[in-house]
C-alpha positions in Angstrom: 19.2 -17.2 -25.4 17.8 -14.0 -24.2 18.3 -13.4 -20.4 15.1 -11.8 -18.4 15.3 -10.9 -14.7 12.4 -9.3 -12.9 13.4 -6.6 -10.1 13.4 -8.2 -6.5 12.9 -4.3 -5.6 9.5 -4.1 -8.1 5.8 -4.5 -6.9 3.5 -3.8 -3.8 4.8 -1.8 -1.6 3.9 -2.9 2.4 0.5 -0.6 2.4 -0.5 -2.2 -0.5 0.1 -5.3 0.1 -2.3 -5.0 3.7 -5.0 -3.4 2.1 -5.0 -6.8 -0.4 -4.6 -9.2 1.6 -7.0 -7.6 4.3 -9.4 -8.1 1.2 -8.7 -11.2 0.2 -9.3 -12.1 4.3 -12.6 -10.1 4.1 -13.8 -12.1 0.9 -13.5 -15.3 2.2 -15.5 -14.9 5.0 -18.3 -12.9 3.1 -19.5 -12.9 -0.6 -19.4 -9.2 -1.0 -16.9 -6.3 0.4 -17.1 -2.8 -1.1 -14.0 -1.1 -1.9 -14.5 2.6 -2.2 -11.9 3.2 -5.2 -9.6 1.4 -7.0 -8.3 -1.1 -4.3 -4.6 0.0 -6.4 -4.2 2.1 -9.6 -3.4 -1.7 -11.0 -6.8 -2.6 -14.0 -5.4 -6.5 -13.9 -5.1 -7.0 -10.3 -8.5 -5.2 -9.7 -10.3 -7.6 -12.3 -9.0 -10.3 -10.4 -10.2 -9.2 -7.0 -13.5 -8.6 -8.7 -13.8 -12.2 -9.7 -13.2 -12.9 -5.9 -16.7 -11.0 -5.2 -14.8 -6.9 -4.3 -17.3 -4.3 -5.6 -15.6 -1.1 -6.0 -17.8 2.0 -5.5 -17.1 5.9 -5.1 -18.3 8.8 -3.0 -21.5 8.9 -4.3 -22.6 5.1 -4.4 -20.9 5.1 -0.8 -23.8 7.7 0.4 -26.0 5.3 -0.9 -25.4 2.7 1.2 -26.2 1.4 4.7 -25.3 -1.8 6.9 -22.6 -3.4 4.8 -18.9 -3.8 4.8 -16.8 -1.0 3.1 -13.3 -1.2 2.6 -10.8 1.7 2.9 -7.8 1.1 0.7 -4.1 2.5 1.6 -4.6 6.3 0.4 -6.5 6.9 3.3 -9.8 8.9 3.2 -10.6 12.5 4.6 -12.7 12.6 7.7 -16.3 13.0 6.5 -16.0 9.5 5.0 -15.7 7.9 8.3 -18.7 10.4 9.5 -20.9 9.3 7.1 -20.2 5.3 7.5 -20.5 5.9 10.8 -24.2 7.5 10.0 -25.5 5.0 7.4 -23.8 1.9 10.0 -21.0 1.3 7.5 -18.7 -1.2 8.9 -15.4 0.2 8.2 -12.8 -2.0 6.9 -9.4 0.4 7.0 -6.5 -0.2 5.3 -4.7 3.1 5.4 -1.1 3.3 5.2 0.3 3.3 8.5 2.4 6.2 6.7 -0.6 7.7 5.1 -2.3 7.7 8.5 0.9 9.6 10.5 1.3 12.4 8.2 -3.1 13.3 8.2 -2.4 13.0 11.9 0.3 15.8 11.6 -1.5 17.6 9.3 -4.2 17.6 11.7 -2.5 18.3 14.6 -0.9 21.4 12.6 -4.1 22.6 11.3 -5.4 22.6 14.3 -2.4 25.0 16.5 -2.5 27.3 13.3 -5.4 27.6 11.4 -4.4 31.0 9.7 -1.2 29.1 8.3 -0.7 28.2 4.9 -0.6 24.2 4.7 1.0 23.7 1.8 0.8 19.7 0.3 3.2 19.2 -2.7 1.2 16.5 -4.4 -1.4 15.7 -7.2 -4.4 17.1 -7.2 -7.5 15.0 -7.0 -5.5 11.9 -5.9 -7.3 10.0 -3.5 -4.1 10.2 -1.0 -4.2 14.4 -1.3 -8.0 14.5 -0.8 -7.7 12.7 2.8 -5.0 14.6 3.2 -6.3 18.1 2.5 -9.9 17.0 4.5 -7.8 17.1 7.5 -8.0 20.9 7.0 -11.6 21.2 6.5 -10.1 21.7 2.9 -8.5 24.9 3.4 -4.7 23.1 2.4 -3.2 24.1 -0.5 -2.0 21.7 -3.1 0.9 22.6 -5.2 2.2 20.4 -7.9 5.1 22.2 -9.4 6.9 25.5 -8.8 4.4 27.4 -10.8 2.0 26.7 -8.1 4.3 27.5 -5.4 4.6 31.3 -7.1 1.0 31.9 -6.1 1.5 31.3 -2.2 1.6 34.4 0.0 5.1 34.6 0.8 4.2 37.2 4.1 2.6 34.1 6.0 3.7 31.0 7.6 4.2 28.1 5.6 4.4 24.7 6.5 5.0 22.5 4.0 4.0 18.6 3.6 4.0 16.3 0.7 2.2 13.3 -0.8 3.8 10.0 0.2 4.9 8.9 -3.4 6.7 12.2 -4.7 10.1 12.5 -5.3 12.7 13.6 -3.4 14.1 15.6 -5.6 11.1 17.8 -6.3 10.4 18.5 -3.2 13.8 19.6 -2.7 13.2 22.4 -5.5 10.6 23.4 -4.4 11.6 24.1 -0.3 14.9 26.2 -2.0 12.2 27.9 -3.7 10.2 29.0 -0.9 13.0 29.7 1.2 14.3 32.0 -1.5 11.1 33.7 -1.5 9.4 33.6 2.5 9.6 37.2 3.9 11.8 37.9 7.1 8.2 38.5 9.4 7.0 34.8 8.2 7.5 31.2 9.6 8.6 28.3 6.9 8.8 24.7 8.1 9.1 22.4 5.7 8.7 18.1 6.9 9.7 15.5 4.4 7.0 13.1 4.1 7.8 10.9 1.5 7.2 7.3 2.2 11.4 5.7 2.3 10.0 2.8 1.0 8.8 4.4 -2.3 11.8 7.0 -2.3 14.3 4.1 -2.4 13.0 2.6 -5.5 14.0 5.4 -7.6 18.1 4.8 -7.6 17.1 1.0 -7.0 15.1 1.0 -10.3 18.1 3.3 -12.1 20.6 0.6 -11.3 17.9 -2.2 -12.8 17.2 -0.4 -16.3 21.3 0.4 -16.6 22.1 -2.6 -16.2 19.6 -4.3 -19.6 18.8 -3.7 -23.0 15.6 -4.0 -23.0 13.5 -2.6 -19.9 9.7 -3.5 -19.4 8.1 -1.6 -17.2 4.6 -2.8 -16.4 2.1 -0.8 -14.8 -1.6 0.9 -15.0 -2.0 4.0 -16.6 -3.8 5.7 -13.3 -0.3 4.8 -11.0 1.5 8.5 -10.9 4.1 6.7 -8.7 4.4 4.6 -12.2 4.8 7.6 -13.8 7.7 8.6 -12.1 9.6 5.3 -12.0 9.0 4.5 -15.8 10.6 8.0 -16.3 13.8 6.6 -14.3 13.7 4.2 -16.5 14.0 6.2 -19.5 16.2 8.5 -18.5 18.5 5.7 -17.4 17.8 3.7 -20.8 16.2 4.6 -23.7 15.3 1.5 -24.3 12.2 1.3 -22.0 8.5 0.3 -22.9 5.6 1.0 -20.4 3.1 -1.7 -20.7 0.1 -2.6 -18.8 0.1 -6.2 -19.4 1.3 -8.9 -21.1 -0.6 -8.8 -24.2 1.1 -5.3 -25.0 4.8 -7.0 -25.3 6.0 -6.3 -29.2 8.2 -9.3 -29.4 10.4 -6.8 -32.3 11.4 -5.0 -29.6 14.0 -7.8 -28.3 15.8 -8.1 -32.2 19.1 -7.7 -31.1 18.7 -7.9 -27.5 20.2 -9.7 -25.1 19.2 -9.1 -21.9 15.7 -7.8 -20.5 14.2 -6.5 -17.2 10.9 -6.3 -16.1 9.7 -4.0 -13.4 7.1 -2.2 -12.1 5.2 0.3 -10.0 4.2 0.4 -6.2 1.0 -0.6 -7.3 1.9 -3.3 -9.6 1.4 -7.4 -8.7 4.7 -9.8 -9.1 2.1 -12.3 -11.1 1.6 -9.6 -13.7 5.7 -9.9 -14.4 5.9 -13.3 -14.1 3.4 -13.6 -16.3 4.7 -11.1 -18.8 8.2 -13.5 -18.3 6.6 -16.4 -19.1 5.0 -15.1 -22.4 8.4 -14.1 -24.0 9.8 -17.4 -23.0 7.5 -19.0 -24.5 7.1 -17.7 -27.4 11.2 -17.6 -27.7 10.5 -20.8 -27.3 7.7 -21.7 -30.0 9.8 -19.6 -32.5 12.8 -21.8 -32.2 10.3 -24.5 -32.8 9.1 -23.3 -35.8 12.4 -22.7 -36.8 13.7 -26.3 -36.5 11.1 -27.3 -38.5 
């Protein structure tokens, strides 16, 4: 019989896990709550909290908008959102990261001693996290995603470097020898790790998982770049690695021969979504033998 585990160290991670239960909260008092974005880069989980009455809406529909309840989900949001709830009497419902929120505050607080600095974010551009961040600096940050980017910063002024929450570790790593390689002798580089622990620790966590079966499962939405970079892990560690989004994407050819799998996941990806994906290959292990006996 084939042997399936799902990682302990997969699914939610805490901010997540606020922002959807704050929702859940929110939708049981009142039909309607607007989420402005995908409440997590996670299709199934959003369809479900859509069922439960959660409109999602973006910048523009938000503009559009006066005296309801809007929630904020864990990437944060740049100031001028709150400034223009606050003008159309939005009531703010904010779920930022408690880590998302300390690191716009430093950002801030930077931006605001040295605004002829470079602030430089190693993130993704366009991700909702980056875009609060960066609105901390009346958009004059930087975002860099790779070391191609970093070539282009003036190396002959200060640079204080920050990064998204979910990045790895060992990118930013490359790319602070890089600068430091590079800054002139006249300018200032500080760099401040800011990735979220919580997030950094799944990488070697998820290594050990996908070593250790034959078949790995990695479920997650196509939108989750922290997904991305643990599916990756998984690959590297073992070949042997599918990304799905759900359950219905399981090939059940892919365990001839195998004798154990794992199922994991994203930050942004619900434990029901493995269980689910669990119970489907046991059952139809299940049906097969069935059909077998007969």
């Amino acid at each position: 019989m084939v042997q399936i585990e799902i990682d302990n160290g997969s699914g939610f991670c805490f901010g997540v896990t606020t922002a959807i239960n704050k929702a859940e909260e929110e939708l049981l008092q009142d039909k309607t709550l607007y989420c402005l974005g995908d409440i997590v880069h996670n299709g199934m989980e959003c369809e479900r909290l859509r069922a439960l009455g959660l409109v999602t809406i973006n910048h523009d529909d938000l503009s559009k908008l006066h005296d309801v309840k809007v929630l904020l989900r864990a990437h944060g949001e740049p100031p001028e959102t709150y400034e223009l709830a606050e003008r159309h009497h939005i009531e703010i419902i904010d779920t930022t990261c408690p880590v998302v929120l300390q690191l716009q505050k430093r950002i801030k607080k930077q931006y605001d001693n040295n605004p002829h600095a470079q602030i430089v974010i190693f993130g993704k551009n366009g991700h909702a996290e980056v875009l609060g961040l960066v609105g901390q600096t009346h958009n004059q940050a930087i975002v860099v995603e790779n070391i191609d980017d970093v070539s282009h910063l003036d190396f002959n002024r200060d640079i204080y470097l920050y990064s998204q929450t979910t990045k790895s570790v060992d990118e930013l790593h490359r790319i602070i020898d890089y600068i430091q390689e590079h800054i002139s002798g006249g300018a200032e580089f500080k760099s401040f790790d800011t990735i979220c622990r919580q997030v950094a620790n799944r990488m070697p966590n998820i290594a050990a998982f996908a070593a250790r079966h034959d078949l790995i499962l990695f479920v997650s939405g196509g939108k989750s770049s922290n997904g991305k970079v643990l599916f990756n892990e998984c690959l590297r560690v073992n070949p042997n690695s599918k990304r799905i989004e759900n359950s219905g994407e399981i090939d059940m050819g892919w365990l001839q021969g195998v004798k154990t799998v794992g199922i994991c996941g994203a930050t942004s990806t619900p434990k029901w979504l493995m269980e689910e994906c669990k119970e489907l290959i046991i059952r139809k292990i299940n049906n097969n033998i069935i059909n077998n006996n007969h």
